[in-house]
N, C-alpha and C positions, 0 to 999 in steps of 0.2 A: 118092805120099806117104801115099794112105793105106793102105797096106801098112805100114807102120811105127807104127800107133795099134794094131796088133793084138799089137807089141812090147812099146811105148814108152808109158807114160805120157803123156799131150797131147796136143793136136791139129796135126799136121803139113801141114796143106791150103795152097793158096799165099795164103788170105786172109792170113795170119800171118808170113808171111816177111820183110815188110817190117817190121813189129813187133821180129822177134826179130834182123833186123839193125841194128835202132835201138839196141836194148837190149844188143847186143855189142860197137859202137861206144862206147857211153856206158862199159861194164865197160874196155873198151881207155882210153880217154880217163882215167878212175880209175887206170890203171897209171902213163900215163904223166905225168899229176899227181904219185904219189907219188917220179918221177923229177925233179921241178921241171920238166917241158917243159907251160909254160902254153897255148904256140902248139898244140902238137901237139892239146890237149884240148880249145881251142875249133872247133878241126876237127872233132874227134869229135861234139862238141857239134850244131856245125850240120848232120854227116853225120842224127845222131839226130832232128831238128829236119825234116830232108827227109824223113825215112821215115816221122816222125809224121805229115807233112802228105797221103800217101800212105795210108796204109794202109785208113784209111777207106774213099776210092774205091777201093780193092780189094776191101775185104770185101763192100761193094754188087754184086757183078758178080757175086756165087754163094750159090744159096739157103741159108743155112743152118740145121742145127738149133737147139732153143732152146738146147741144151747149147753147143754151137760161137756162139752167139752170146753168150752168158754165160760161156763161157772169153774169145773176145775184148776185151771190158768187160776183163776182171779181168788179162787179160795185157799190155792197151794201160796199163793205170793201173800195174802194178807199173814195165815198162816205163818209162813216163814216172816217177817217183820215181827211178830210178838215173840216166836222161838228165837229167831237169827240174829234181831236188832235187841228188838227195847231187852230181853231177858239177861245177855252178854252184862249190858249198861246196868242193868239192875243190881248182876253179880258182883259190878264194882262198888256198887253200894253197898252192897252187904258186908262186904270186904273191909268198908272203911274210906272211902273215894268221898269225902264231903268239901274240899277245898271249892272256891270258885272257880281255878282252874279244872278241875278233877270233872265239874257238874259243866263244862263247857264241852269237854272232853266227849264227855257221855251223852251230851245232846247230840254233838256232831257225828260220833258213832251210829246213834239210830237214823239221823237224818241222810247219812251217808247208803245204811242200808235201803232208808225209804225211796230215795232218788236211783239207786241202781232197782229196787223191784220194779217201779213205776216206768220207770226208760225200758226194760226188758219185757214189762207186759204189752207197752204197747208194739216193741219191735216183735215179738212173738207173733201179737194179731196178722200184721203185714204181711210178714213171713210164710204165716200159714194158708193167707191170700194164695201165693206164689208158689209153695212146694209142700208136699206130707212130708218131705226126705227129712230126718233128725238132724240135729245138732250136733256137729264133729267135737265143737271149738266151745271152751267159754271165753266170755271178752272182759276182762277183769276177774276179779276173784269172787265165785256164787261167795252167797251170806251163807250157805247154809255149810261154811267149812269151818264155822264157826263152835258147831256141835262138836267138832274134832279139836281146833286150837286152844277154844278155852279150856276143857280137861287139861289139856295137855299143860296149861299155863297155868291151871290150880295146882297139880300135880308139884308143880316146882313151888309149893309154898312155903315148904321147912326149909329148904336150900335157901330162900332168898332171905329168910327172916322178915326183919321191920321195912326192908326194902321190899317186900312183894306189892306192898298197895300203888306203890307208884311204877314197879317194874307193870302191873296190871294194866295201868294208867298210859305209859307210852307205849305198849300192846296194841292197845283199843284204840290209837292214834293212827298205828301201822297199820294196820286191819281197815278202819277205815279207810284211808287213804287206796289199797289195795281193794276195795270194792270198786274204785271210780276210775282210776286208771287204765289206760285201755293199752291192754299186753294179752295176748291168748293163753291161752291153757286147755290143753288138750282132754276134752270128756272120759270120764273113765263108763269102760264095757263093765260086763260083768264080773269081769276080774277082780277089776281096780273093785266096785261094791263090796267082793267077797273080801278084800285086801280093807277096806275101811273098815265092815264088822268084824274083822279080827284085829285092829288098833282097838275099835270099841270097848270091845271084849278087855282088851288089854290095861286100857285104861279103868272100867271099872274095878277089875281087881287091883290097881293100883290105887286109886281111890278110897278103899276101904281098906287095905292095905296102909295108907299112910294116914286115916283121917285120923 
């Protein structure tokens, strides 16, 4: 792979693969939003969702430079904006979300994720100035629990009926709002990981289960 950085623009090492298959699931899922298939895109969503939760423990297993760690930052956060942000907002369209309110809704939803990746990336840089020591704490709510709530808010779409598109709707108001606000939340170890791919797990067969 790394014969191809001597082509190619970026960094092609296997810490990043699981990155740039999150980020081409979440681009797929966006297609097939603009198709109305909302099922297909929460697929995608929580394929994105797996790969986020990976990629981390990949990148750890190979020294890298500062430059190869400073592309990773900045390709895990674009990454997550097309899974986290715009993909969430898409689902709402696909749903059925077209009022003027609904399309204000969904702007501020991605804008909400774009402004909390943006503010994290550069607090990240600083930080890493200062200490290798990990992050205990998150300060508001990552975008990327997003891969978990939205299933979870599909899930309930025969319960709510004709109400779902707008129960969707002040979801992705909350959700926002919970990106930017500044409340801790405690990082999950490898537990909590093992404890989200088995909701995942749960979710999919609920999913298929109820489509």
């Amino acid at each position: 792979m790394k014969v191809l950085e001597k082509f190619l623009i970026g960094y092609y090492n296997y810490t990043v693969i699981a990155t740039y298959f999150g980020g081409m699931a979440a681009i797929y899922g966006i297609y097939l939003c603009a198709q109305g298939d909302a099922f297909g895109a929460v697929l995608c969503l929580l394929f994105a969702g797996c790969m986020d939760m990976i990629d981390g423990k990949i990148a750890s297993t190979m020294k890298r430079t500062s430059g190869e760690k400073a592309f990773g930052i900045q390709i895990d956060s674009l990454c997550d904006l097309i899974s986290f942000g715009v993909l969430p907002a898409m689902i709402g369209y696909a749903i059925g979300l077209r009022s003027t309110f609904a399309i204000a809704v969904m702007i501020a939803f991605v804008m909400a994720a774009l402004i909390r990746l943006a503010y994290f990336n550069v607090d990240e840089f600083e930080r890493q100035q200062k200490t290798t020591e990990r992050r205990k704490y998150y300060e508001g709510m990552p975008v990327t629990t997003t891969a978990v709530l939205i299933p979870i808010i599909y899930v309930l779409r025969a319960a709510m009926g004709s109400f779902f598109p707008i129960f969707y709707c002040i979801a992705l108001m909350l959700i926002a709002c919970a990106f930017l606000l500044r409340f801790r939340l405690p990082k999950p170890g490898t537990g909590g990981l093992i404890v989200c791919g088995f909701v995942g797990i749960m979710l999919l067969i609920a999913l298929f289960t109820l489509k």
